[in-house]
KOLGUDREN-84065 format. One record per residue (C-alpha): residue in one letter; x, y negated, z negated. Coordinates in steps of 0.2 Angstrom, whole numbers, padded with zeros to 4 digits, always signed. Each point is the difference from the previous one (the first is absolute). Example, Ala and Ser with C-alpha at 12.3 -4.5 7.8 and 13.67 -1.06 7.14 Angstrom:
KOLGUDREN-84065
a+0062+0022-0039 s+0006-0017+0003 
This chain:
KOLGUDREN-84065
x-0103-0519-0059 x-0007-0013-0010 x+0020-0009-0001 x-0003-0001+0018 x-0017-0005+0000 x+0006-0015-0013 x+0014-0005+0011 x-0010-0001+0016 x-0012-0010-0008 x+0012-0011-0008 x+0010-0001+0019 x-0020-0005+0007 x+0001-0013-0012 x+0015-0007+0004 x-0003-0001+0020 x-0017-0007-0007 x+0009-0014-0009 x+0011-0003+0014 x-0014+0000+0014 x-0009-0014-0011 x+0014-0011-0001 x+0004+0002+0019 x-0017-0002+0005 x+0000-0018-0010 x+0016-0006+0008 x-0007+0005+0016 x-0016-0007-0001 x+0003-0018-0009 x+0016-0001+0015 x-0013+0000+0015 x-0005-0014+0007 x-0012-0009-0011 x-0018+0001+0009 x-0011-0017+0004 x-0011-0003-0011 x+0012+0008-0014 x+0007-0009-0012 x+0018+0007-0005 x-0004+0002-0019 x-0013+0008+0007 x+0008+0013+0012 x+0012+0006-0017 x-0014+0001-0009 x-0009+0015+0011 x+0018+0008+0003 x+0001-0001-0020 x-0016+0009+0001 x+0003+0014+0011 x+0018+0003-0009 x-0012+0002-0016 x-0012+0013+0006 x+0012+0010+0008 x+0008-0002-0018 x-0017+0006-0008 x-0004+0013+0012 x+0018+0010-0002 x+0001-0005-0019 x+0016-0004+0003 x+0004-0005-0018 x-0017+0002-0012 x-0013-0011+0004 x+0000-0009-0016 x+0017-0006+0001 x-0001-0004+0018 x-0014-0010-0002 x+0010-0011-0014 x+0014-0002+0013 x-0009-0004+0014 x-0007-0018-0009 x+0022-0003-0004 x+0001+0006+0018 x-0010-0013+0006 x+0007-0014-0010 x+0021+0007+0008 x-0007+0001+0015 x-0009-0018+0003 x-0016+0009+0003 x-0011-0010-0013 x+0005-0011-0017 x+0001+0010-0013 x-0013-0010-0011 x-0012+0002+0014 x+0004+0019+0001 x-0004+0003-0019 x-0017-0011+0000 x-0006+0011+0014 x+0006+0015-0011 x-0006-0004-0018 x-0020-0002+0005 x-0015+0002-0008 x-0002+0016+0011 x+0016+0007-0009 x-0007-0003-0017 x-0016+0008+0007 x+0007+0016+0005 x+0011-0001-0016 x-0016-0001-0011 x-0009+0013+0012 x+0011+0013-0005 x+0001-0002-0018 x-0020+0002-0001 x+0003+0016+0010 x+0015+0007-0010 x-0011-0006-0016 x-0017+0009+0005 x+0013+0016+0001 x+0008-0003-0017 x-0020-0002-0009 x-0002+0018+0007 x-0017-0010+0009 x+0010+0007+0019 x-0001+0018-0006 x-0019-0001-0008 x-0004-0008+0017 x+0008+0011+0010 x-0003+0016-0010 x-0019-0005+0001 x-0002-0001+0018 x+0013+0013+0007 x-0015+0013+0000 x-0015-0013+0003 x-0008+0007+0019 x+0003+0019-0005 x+0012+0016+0001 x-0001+0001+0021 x+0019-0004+0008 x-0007-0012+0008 x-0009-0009-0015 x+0014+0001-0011 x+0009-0009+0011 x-0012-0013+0002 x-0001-0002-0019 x+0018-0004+0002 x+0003-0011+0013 x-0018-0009-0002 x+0006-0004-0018 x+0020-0005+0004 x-0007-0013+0015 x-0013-0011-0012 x+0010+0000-0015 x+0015-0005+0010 x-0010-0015+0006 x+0002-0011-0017 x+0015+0012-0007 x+0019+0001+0010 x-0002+0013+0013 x+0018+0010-0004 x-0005+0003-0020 x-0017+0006+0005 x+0007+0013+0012 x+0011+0007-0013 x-0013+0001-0014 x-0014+0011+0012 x+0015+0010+0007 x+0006+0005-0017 x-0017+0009-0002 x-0001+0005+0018 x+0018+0012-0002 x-0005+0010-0015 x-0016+0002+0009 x+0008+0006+0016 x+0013+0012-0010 x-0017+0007-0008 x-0007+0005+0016 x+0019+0010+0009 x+0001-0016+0013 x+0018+0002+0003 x+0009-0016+0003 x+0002-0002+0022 x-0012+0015+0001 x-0017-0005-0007 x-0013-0009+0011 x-0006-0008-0014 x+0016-0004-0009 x+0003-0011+0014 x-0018-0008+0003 x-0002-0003-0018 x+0020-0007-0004 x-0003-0010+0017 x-0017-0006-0003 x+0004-0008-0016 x+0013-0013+0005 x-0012-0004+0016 x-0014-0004-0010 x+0012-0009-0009 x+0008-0009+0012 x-0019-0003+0007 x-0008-0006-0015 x+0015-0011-0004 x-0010-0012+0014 x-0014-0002-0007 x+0003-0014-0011 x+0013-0014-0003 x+0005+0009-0014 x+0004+0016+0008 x+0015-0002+0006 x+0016-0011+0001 x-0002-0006+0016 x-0018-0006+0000 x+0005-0013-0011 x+0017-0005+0010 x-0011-0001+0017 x-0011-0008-0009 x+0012-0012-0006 x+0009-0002+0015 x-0018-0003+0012 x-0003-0014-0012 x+0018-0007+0001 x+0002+0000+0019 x-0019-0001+0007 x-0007-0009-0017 x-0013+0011+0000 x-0004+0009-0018 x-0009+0015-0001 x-0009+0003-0018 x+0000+0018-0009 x-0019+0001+0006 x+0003-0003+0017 x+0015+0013+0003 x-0010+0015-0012 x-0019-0003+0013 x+0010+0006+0015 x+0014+0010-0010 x-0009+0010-0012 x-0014+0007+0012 x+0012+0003+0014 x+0012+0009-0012 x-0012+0013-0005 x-0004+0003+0017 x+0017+0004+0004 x+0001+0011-0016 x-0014+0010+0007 x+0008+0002+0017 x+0016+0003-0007 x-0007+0015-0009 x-0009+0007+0014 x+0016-0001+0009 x+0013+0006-0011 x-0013+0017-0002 x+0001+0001+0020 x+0014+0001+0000 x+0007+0011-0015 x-0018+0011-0004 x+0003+0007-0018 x+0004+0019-0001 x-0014+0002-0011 x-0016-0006-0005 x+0000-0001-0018 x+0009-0010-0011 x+0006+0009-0017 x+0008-0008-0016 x-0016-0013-0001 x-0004+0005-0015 x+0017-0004-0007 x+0000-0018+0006 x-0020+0001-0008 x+0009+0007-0019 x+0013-0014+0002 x-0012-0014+0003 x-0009+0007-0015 x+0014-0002-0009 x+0004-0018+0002 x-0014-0001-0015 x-0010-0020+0001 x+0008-0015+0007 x+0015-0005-0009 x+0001-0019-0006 x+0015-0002+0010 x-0012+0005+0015 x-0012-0011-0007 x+0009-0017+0001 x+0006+0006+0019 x-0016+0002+0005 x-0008-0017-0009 x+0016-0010+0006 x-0002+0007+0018 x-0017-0002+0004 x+0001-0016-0004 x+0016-0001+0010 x-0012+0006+0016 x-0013-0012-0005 x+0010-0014+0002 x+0008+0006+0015 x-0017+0005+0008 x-0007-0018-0003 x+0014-0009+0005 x-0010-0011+0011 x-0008-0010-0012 x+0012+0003-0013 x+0014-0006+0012 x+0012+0007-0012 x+0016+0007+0010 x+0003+0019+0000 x+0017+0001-0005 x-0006-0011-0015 x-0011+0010-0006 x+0012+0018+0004 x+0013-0010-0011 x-0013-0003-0012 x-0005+0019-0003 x+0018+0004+0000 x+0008-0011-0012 x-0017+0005-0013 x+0006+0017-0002 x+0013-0004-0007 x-0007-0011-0016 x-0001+0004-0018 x-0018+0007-0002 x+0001+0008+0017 x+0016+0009+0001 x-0004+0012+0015 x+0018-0003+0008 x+0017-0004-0006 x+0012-0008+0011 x+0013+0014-0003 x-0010+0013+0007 x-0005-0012+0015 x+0015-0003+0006 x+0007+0017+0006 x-0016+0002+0008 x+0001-0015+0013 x-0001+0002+0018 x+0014-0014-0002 x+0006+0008+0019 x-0018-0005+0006 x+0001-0017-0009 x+0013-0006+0008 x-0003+0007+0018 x-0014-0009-0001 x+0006-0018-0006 x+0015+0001+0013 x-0012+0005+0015 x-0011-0016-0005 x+0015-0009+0000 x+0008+0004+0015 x-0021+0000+0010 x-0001-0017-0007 x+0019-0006+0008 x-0008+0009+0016 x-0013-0014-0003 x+0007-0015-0007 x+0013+0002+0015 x-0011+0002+0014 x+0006+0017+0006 x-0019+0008-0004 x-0006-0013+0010 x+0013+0003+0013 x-0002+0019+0001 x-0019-0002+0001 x-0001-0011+0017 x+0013+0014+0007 x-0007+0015-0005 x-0017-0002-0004 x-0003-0016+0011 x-0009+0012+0011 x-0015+0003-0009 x-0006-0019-0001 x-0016-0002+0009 x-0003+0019-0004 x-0018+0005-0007 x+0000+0000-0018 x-0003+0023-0001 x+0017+0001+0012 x+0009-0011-0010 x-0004+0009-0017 x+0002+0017+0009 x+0016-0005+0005 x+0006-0009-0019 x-0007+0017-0009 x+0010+0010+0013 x+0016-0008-0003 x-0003+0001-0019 x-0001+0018-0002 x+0011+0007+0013 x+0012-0014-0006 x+0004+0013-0013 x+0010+0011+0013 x+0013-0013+0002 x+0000-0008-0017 x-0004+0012-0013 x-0002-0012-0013 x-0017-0011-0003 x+0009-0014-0009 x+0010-0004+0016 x-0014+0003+0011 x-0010-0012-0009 x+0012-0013-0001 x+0006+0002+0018 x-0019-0001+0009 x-0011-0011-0010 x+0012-0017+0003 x-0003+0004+0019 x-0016+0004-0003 x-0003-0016-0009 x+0005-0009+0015 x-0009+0011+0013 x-0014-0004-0009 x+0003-0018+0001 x+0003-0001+0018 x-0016+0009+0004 x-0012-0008-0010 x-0003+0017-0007 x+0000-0001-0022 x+0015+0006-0005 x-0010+0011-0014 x-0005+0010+0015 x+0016+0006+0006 x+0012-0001-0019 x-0012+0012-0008 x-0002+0014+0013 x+0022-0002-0002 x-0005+0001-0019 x-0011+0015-0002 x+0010+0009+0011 x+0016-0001-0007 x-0005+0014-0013 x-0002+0012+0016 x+0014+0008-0004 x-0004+0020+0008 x+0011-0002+0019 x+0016-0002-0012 x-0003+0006-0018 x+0017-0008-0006 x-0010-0015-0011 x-0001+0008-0019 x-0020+0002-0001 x+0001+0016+0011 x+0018+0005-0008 x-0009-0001-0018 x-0007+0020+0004 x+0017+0005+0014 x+0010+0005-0015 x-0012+0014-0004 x+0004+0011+0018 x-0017+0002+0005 x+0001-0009+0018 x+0014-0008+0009 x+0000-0016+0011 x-0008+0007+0016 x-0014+0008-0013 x-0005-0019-0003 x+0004-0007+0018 x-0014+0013+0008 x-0015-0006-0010 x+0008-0016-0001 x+0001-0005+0018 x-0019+0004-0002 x-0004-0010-0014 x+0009-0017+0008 x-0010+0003+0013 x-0015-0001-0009 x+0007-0013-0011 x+0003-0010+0017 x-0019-0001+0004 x-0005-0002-0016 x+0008-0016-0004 x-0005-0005+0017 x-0018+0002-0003 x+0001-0009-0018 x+0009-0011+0004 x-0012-0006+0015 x-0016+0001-0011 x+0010-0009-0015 x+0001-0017+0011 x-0018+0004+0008 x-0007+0002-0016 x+0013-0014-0009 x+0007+0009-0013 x+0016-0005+0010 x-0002-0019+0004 
């Protein structure tokens, strides 16, 4: 069975590959529209032959995404030189520096104390466990890589689970408590710039295509609040919809011993803690101090590994590097930005969004917020949903007299909604354990977007009344 499975699979791959090169030829043979440069036109079919790409994994994503910028270059889609300055950004070295804090706050044994001292912090209830859990995962995943800290509070969450009989596709609250983690990790990860990958590259990409900049301040007013909202919600859902088999949570008292055990802060914990709050500090105030994120992520990173500090080596680094993630995000920048610098974003935005200038401000947001999360049914993977709709957006925004702010961050916060089709890694970090399968999540998940859409509406539409966006 599984030798069949495998060659089924690697048969779906194939017609996968196949279907994206046909679907480039055909598309970049059509007649080229008014209004569309050429360049242009290849550069939207090259597009479309990515994602389907992406979606299907045809060949892993890493690789592919290093072939696509060749690919791009073979094909006369965009100069190489200008692929790879698109790639190599300060958002890549951002993201870069953004998991070596994360995988450094596990290494200092600082992950485990945190998450060891708040797994059991609202009670013994179902219910309030899983509130300690999910409450916990979304704000520390709001200044820490959403993936690492799924897998530190499900490490704790299984042998917990296992203490209490809940049999993996059988336990109510197997599932709520292995689903709920990754939400409120996916949920938190919008919170602040530093939260996740793709905050920064829409970030990046709203500045380079709208010349608008958004500061770490500005993003964490609307993000943070909104995103411990969501967590709520989400929690209230996700026990709706799988109600715990029981009431009472046993086994506390082992996660109380162990947390015992860790004894004082260690140094190692020490210097994280000193280094990073003065890491938040800078990012918090950068306003006035007009220092550039990335600079100061790059900053923290690189001061771990000095003589005197010594809390990471980059041996152990290395093997631990989303370097997949890395370079799925960098291509999709690459390729958003050819979208841009070609004019196909601003081709696609009079044709398929043309019909919303002159619309009221709510419809409009409604309607960019919509796109943004059920977006996720057709193209599975944030990176390519961020790079493909914020260059339209850009130009939408232009040609309403709407600031483009309004429209890119909605595009921006909701790429993390990843629940409709839970094939993004945050909600795979906790699959691997059995406890639910993909309709388990797309139940409360259909929920939870929705929520998410009215929401960000309602943020976002006091954010400009307000001017926190301006």
């Amino acid at each position: 069975m599984d030798a069949k499975n495998t060659a089924a699979g690697s048969y779906g791959k194939v017609l996968a590959g196949l279907l994206a090169i046909i679907v480039y030829i055909i598309l970049t043979n059509l007649p080229t529209p008014a209004n569309l440069p050429p360049q242009g036109q290849k550069a939207l079919a090259f597009m479309v032959a990515v994602v389907i790409v992406w979606v299907f994994e045809v060949i892993p994503i890493g690789i592919s995404a290093a072939l696509f910028l060749m690919i791009m270059d073979i094909l006369k889609v965009f100069p190489m030189k200008d692929a790879m300055a698109n790639f190599a950004t300060t958002t890549l070295f951002f993201i870069l520096s953004a998991f070596i804090i994360a995988i450094t706050f596990i290494n200092t044994g600082l992950g485990n104390r945190v998450s060891l001292m708040v797994s059991a912090i609202f009670g013994q209830k179902t219910d309030r466990v899983l509130l300690s859990f999910m409450l916990p995962t979304a704000i520390i995943s709001s200044v820490l890589a959403d993936i690492p800290t799924a897998v530190i509070f499900s490490s704790i969450a299984y042998p917990l689970l296992q203490k209490n009989g809940c049999l993996p596709g059988k336990s109510n609250f197997g599932k709520a408590l292995m689903l709920g983690i990754p939400i409120a990790a996916a949920i938190g990860g919008i919170a602040t710039p530093a939260g996740s990958g793709l905050n920064i590259m829409s970030i990046s990409l709203l500045k380079n295509t709208a010349g608008v900049e958004i500061n770490f301040l500005q993003w964490a007013l609307i993000g943070f609040p909104m995103a411990i909202l969501l967590t709520l919600a989400a929690w209230y859902i996700v026990l709706k919809f799988y109600p715990p088999e029981f009431d009472h949570v046993r086994g506390l008292e082992d996660i109380a011993k162990a947390r015992q055990d860790l004894g004082p802060l260690t140094v190692n914990e020490k210097k994280f803690i000193a280094i990073f709050s003065v890491t938040l500090v800078l990012w918090f105030t950068q306003p006035w101090n007009h220092i550039d994120p990335s600079v100061v992520a790059i900053i923290t990173a690189s001061s771990f590994f000095l003589p005197g500090v010594k809390l990471a080596t980059w041996d152990d680094v290395k093997g631990k590097l989303s370097w997949d993630v890395l370079l799925l995000l960098g291509t999709a920048n690459s390729l958003a930005m050819a979208i841009w610098q070609l004019k196909g974003a601003a081709w696609l935005a009079n044709t398929v969004l043309g019909g919303l200038a002159g619309v009221g401000l709510l419809i409009v947001l409604f309607a960019v917020t919509a796109f943004g999360i059920f977006s996720h049914l057709i193209i599975p993977v944030g990176g390519a949903v961020v790079a493909v709709a914020i260059p339209v957006l850009a130009v939408l925004a232009k040609n309403t007299g709407i600031n483009p702010a309004l429209l890119v961050i909605p595009i921006a916060y909701t790429a993390s909604c990843v629940f409709l089709l839970p094939l993004d890694p945050i909600p795979l970090t906790t699959y691997h354990y059995k406890y639910w399968k993909f309709w388990d999540m797309m139940k409360p998940g259909f929920l939870i977007s929705l929520v998410w859409l009215v929401l960000m509406v309602i943020f976002m539409y006091i954010g400009q009344g307000v001017g926190i966006i301006r």
